[in-house]
N, C-alpha and C positions, 0 to 999 in steps of 0.2 A: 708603603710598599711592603708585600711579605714578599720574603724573597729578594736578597742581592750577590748573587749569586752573576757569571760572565751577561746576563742580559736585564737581570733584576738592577744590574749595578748601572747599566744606562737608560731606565727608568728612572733611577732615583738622577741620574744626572738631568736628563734633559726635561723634567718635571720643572727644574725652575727655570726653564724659559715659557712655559707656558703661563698665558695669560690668564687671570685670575683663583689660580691655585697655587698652596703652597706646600711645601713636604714636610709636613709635621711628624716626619721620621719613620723610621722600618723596625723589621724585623727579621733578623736569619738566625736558626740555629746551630751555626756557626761561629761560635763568641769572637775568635782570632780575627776572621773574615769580616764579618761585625764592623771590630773596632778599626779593620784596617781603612773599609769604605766610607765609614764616621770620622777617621779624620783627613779623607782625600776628597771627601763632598760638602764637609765640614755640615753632615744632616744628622740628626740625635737617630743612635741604636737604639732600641726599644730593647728591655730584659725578657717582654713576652705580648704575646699575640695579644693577650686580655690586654697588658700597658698601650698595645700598639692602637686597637680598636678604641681605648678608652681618650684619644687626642684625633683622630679623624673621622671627616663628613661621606669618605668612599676611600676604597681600600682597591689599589692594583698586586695579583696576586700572580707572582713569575718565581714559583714553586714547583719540583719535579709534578708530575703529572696525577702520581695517584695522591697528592696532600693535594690537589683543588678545591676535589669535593668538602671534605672539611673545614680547609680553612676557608671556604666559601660559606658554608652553616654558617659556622662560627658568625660570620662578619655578617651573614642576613638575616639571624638573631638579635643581632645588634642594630640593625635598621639601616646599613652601611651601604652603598650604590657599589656595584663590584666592574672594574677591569678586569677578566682571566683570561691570560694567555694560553694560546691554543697549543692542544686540542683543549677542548675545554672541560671534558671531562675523563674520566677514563672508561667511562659506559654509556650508553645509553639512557640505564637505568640511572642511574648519578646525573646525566644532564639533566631528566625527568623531574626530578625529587628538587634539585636546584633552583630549576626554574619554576617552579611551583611555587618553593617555598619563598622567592622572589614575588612573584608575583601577590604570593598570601601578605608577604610584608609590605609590599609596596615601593620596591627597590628597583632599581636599574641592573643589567647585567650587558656590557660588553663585551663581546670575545676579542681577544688579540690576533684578527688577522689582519696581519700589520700591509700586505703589501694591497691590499683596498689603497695604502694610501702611496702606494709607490708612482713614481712622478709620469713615468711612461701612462700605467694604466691611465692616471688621473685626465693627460693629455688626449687618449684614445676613446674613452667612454662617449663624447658628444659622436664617434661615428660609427660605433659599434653600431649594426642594423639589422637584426635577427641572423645572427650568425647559424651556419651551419657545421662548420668542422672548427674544429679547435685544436693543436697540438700543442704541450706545454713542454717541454725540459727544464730539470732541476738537479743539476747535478754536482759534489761538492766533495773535500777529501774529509777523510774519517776524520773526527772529531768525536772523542768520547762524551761530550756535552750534549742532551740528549737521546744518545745511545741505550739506554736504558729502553726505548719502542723502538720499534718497527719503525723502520724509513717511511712505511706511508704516514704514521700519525708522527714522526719527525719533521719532515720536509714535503711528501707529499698531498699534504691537508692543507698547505696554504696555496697550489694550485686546484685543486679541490674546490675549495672557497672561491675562487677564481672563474670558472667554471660553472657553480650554481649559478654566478651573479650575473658572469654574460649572455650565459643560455636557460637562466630558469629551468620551471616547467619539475617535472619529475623524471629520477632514472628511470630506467624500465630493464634496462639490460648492464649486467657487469661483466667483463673478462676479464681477468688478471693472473700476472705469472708473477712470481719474487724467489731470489737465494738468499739465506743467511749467507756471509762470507766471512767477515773478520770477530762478528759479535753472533749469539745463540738469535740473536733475532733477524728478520728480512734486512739486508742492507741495501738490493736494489730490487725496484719493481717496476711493472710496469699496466698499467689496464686501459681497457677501453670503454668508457660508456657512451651507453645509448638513451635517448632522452626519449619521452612520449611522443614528441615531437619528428622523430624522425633525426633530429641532429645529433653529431658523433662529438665523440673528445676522447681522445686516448693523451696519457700525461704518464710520462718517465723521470723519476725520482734515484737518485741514488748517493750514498755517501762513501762511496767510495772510489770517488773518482779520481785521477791526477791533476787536473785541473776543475775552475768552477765556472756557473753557466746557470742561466735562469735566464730561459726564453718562452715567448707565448708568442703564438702565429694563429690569428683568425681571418678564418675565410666566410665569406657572406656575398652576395648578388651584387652588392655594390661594388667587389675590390677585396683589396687583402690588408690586414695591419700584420707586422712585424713586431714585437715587443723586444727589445732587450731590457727587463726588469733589472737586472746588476748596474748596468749603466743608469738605466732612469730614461732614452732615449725610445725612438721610436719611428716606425715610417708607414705611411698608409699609400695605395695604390690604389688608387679609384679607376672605374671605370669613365671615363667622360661623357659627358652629357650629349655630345653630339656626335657620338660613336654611331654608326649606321652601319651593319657586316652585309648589305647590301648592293651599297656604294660600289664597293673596292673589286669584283669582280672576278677574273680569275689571277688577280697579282695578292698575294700575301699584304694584312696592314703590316705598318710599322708599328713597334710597341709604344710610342711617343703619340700614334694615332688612335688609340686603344684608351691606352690610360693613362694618367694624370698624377705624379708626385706630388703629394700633402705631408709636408715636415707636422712634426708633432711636436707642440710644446704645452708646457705648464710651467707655473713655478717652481724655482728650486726650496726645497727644504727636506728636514729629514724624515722619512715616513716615520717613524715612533714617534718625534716631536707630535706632527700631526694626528698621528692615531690618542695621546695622551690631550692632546686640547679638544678633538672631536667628543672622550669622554665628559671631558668638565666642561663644555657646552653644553653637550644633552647635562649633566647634574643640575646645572646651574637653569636648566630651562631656554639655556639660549639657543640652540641648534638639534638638529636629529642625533638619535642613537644610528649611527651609520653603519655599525655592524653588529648585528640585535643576538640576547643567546639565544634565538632559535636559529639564524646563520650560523651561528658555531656550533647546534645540536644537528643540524641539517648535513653540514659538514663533516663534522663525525659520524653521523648514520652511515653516510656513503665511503667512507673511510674505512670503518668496519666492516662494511659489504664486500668493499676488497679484501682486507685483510682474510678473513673467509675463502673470498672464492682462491686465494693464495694459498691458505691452508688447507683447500681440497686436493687443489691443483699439484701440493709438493706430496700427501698422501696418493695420489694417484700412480705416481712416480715411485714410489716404495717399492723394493721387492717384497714379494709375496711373505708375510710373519713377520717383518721387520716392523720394532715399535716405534711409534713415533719420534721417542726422546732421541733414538740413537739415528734415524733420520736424519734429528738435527745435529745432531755433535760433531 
């Protein structure tokens, strides 16, 4: 692990429940930090990224955002398979060059979008059926962890990811509005995309909220699913198979005659555990790379598209001569 740091630090935790891997130790530079998570995991600190590469078969990297790219070189110089937590890069141009030089090596890269493996979703995917709308909420109190970007490549790139994967296909249209409020960066946002397809998703992110909340609702020909991601729960609403709006005449159906409650389950476990053993499956050759870095370069292109059209949108709003910086302040 580089990086143990508030989510590096339950990485190196739940790594040894995962079946056939083991934590042949990390690295933060941090020394205090370090030594405090070395003897609460009871897993060896590494004095340097070089010591850290030189005892591991793939390296997971949950380091602020713009050390990725590097300590990603680093480790695909080395011939190292990479977990990096999202976003995954801080550019484009850096996911590019990333994935390239993966691929010239001959390495694996996963991105950490962890909630692929959240229990709701997991439960929902067998009836997901070309959806058409999508609506996501994510909304949480400030936490300086992260802070350092933009609430969309914060919190909003893992509905994002969410969203490629239900509705594929390509954007073709972005709208988005965001404020800075408590940090110089966007704290709440909000966009809308439009896919080639004709289908929508708008997705509202924010960390500043009083309470927290992570929901997804999709709507599709078949019925509707509900998502409560934070719980892990879920409820789908089908239309019924022997629904006839011919039938009924001129008396209104009953919604009971309409459609059909389907509870949603999966197993319980914790999405990281899971997202940590899906990686060392695919290492090990036993299972798929489930979330590929072109899912997490894909994710950030449209990420950035917002961000963008965010930073049009708060320039538009300027009064006339006023510069940007003071904009933001």
């Amino acid at each position: 692990m580089a990086g143990a740091g508030a989510l590096g630090f339950h990485h190196i935790r739940l790594l040894g429940k995962v079946e056939g891997a083991v934590c042949a130790g990390f690295f933060d530079t941090d020394v205090v930090r370090a030594k405090n998570v070395a003897e609460q995991l009871a897993v060896p600190a590494m004095t340097s990224l070089d010591a850290l590469l030189d005892t591991c078969d793939a390296l997971c990297i949950v380091v602020p955002t713009p050390a990725h790219a590097p300590v990603a070189h680093a480790a695909v110089a080395r011939g190292k398979h990479l977990l990096v937590e999202k976003p995954l890069c801080a550019s484009i141009e850096e996911a590019d060059a990333l994935l390239a030089a993966a691929r010239h090596a001959g390495v694996l890269v996963q991105t950490g979008h962890v909630e692929r493996f959240n229990r709701a979703l997991r439960a929902a995917i067998p009836y997901v059926q070309a959806p058409r709308f999508i609506t996501s909420e994510r909304l949480a109190p400030f936490n300086p962890r992260g802070s350092d970007v933009a609430v969309v490549l914060d919190l909003m790139i893992h509905d994002i990811d969410l969203v490629l994967t239900l509705l594929g296909g390509n954007v073709s249209d972005v709208q988005a509005l965001g404020v800075p409020v408590l940090t110089p960066s966007v704290d709440i946002a909000n966009a809308r995309m439009v896919f080639a397809g004709g289908e929508v998703a708008t997705i509202t992110a924010s960390r500043v909220s009083r309470e927290r909340m992570r929901k997804l609702r999709v709507f599709q020909r078949s019925g509707y699913l509900s998502l409560d991601l934070a719980a892990g729960t879920g409820h789908f609403y089908r239309v019924r198979g022997d629904f006839d709006p011919s039938t009924f005449g001129d008396s209104p159906p009953s919604l009971e005659s309409v459609v059909e409650y389907v509870p949603l389950s999966a197993p319980e476990d914790e999405p990281l555990r899971l997202e940590l053993q899906s990686f060392v499956d695919a290492v090990r050759g036993s299972g798929p790379l489930v979330v590929t870095g072109d899912d997490g370069r894909a994710a950030l292109a449209v990420a950035l598209r917002i961000m963008e059209e965010i930073e049009r949108s708060m320039r538009g709003q300027m009064p006339v001569g006023m510069p940007a910086a003071a904009a933001r302040a």
